[in-house]
N, C-alpha and C positions, 0 to 999 in steps of 0.2 A: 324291767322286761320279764314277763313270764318263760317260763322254762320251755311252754308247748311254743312260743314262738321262736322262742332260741332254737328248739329242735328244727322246725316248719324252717329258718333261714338256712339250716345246718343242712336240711335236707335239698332246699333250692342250691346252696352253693355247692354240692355234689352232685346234682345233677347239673347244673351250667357245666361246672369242672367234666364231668361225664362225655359230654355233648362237645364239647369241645376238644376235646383227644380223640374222641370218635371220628367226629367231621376231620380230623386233622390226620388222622390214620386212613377215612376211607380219600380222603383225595391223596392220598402218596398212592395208595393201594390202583385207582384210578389211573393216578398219573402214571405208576409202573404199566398199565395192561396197554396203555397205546403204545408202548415201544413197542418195535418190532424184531423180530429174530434177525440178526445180522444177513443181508442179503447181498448179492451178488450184482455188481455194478464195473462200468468199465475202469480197466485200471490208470487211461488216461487222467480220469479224478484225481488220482494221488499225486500225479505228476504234477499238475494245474493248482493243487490245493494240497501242498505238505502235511500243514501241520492239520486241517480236515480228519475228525473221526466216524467215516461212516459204517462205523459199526453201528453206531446208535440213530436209527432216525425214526418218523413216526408217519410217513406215509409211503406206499410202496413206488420204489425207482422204475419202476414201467411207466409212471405216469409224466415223470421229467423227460422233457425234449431238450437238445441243442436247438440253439435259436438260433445261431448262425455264428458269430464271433465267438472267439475263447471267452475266456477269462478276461476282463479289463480289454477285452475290444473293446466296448461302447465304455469310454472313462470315466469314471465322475469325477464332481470338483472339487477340490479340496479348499477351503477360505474363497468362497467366491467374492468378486472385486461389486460393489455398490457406487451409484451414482444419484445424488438429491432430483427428487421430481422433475425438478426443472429441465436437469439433465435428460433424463430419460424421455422425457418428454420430446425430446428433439429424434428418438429413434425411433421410437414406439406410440403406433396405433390408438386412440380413443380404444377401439375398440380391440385390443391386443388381449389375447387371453392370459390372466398369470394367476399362478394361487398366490393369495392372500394369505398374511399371516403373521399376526401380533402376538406376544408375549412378552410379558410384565413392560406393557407399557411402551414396545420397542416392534416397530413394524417394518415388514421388507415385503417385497413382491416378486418374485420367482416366474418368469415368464417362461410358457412353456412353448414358445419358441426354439430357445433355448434350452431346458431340460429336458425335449424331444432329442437331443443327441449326447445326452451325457445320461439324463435318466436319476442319476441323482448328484445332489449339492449335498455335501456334509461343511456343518456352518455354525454359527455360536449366534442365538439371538435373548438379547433376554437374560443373558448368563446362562443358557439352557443349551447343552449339543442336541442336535439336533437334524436329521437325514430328512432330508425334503425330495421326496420320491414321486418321480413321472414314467407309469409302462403306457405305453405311446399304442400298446396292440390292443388293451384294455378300456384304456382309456382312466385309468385308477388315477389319481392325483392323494397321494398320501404322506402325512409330516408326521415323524416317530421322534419322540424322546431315546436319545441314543444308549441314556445309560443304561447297563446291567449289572445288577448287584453296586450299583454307585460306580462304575465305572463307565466311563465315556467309549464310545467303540463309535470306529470309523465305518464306511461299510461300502461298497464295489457292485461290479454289476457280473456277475458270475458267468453270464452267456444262457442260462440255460431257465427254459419256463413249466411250468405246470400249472395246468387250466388256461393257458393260454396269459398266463401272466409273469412278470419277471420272478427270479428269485435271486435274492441279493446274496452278500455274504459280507461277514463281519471279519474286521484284519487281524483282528485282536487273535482268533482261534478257527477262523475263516468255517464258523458252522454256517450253513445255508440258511435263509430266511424268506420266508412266502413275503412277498410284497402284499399283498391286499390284505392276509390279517398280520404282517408282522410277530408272525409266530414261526421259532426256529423249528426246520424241516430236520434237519440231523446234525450233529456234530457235539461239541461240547456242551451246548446251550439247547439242545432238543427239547422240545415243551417248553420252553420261557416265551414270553409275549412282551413284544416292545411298547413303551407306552402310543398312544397315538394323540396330536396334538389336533387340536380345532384348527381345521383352515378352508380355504373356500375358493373355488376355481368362479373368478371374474374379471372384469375387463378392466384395462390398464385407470381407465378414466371415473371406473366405480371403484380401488383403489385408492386413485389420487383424492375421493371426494371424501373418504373413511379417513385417509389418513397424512393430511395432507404435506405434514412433517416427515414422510417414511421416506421408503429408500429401495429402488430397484435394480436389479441384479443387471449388471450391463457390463460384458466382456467384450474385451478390445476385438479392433477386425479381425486381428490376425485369428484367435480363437475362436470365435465364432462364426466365420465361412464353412458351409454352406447353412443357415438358420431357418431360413424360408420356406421348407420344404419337407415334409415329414420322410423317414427313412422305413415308415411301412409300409407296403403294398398291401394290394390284395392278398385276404387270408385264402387256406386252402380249405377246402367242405369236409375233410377227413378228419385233420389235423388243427385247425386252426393258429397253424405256423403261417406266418412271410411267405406267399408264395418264391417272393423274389429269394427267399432264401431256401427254395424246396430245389431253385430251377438255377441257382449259381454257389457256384466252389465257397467252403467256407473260407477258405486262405484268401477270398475279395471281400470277407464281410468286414474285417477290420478296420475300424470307419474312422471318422476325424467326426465324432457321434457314432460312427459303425455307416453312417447313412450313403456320403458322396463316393464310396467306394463301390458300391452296389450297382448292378445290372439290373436291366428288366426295370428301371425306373426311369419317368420322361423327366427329365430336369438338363439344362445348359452345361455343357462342360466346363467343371470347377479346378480352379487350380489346387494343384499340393500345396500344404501349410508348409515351412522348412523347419516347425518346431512341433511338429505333431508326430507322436513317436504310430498312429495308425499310417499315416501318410511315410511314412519313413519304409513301414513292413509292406504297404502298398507297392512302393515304387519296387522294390526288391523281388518281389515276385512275377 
């Protein structure tokens, strides 16, 4: 090998080396200038979210609304319970809408019957954790790979939106997370982005045709009353919040979903769950 080429590799892999501590220096440099200067937010937060550091977040808190419930009004689910086609098929619609969604070979169906009043499932498919996320105002239907940094995180429904869409929060250090792109808003994890998994909002019967082995998310009565009915109303032209939640007391939003606790909506009078810790703050107030 001649010397001019040794040189000519010598100089290609100085400049690769070069270009790659550059790139790697300006995206820190980048990722420092979206934080923002520590701002001024209610101190109810700390209360609701202890270990929460919103010192650090990266878009400004004027734009976050209360959505009506706290913290864990609208619940999610933790191990949701599955039932074989067959089953399911005995409660659910040809035409039932559910996101789809297979990984390594392992399929389940997520009806968003159901995830209209919890909003999220945190679940293991695939050997994969995994947050299977429904905002019902938006109409987002989004599946995250839970891990960060190779750790599994569980994740909640925070109460509170921007843009008119949920923002979750992680238990692990409870930083806030935009639902649509699954990238932390403030807390320990500000700037990180959750993976996002391929899934597909379709009807129960175009499911069963994909997969006819899989498996759909079907919780007992007691859990799942009231499912048939969505807990949004009409938005407001200002805000793009819940009207029913512009025009009733947050202390009614605490739903069994957030939803059957609500005013200002047409639906049949539902009874109280006796295991539903909403229905429980319901009745007390």
């Amino acid at each position: 090998m001649s010397l001019t080429l040794l040189r000519k590799l010598g100089l290609a892999a100085v400049a690769a080396v070069t270009l790659t501590l550059l790139t790697t220096l300006w995206s820190g440099v980048a990722s420092a200038q979206t934080l923002l200067p520590p701002q001024n937010y209610p101190r109810s937060w700390d209360r609701e979210f202890p270990l929460g550091d919103f010192s650090q977040s990266i878009v400004d808190y004027s734009e976050i609304l209360s959505g009506g419930p706290p913290r864990d009004g609208i619940p999610a689910i933790d191990a949701p319970k599955f039932v074989s086609i067959a089953e399911a098929a005995e409660r659910y619609a040809p035409t039932e809408p559910v996101i789809g969604l297979e990984v390594n070979g392992e399929a389940k169906a997520y009806p968003l019957q159901v995830l209209t009043w919890h909003e999220i499932a945190n679940d293991f498919i695939g050997g994969v954790p995994v947050a299977v996320t429904y905002c019902p105002l938006c109409n987002a239907a989004i599946v995250f790979d839970t891990r960060v940094n190779g750790t599994a995180h569980s994740f909640g429904v925070s109460g509170r939106l921007r843009k008119s869409d949920m923002i979750m929060y992680d238990r692990q250090t409870e930083s806030w997370w935009q639902q649509f792109s699954g990238k932390a808003l403030a807390g320990d994890h500000v700037g990180r982005k959750l993976t996002k998994l391929p899934s597909r909002i379709e009807s129960f019967e175009r499911f069963t045709a994909r997969f006819p082995e899989g498996q759909c998310w079907s919780p007992t009565v007691k859990a799942s009353a009231p499912m048939a009915v969505t807990p949004i109303g009409p938005t407001t032209r200002r805000t793009g919040v819940p009207s029913s939640i512009v025009a009733t007391s947050p202390r009614r939003h605490s739903a069994h979903g957030a939803g059957h606790h609500r005013r200002g909506l047409r639906r049949p009078r539902l009874r109280h769950e006796p295991d539903c810790r909403a229905c429980a703050m319901a009745r007390s107030n």
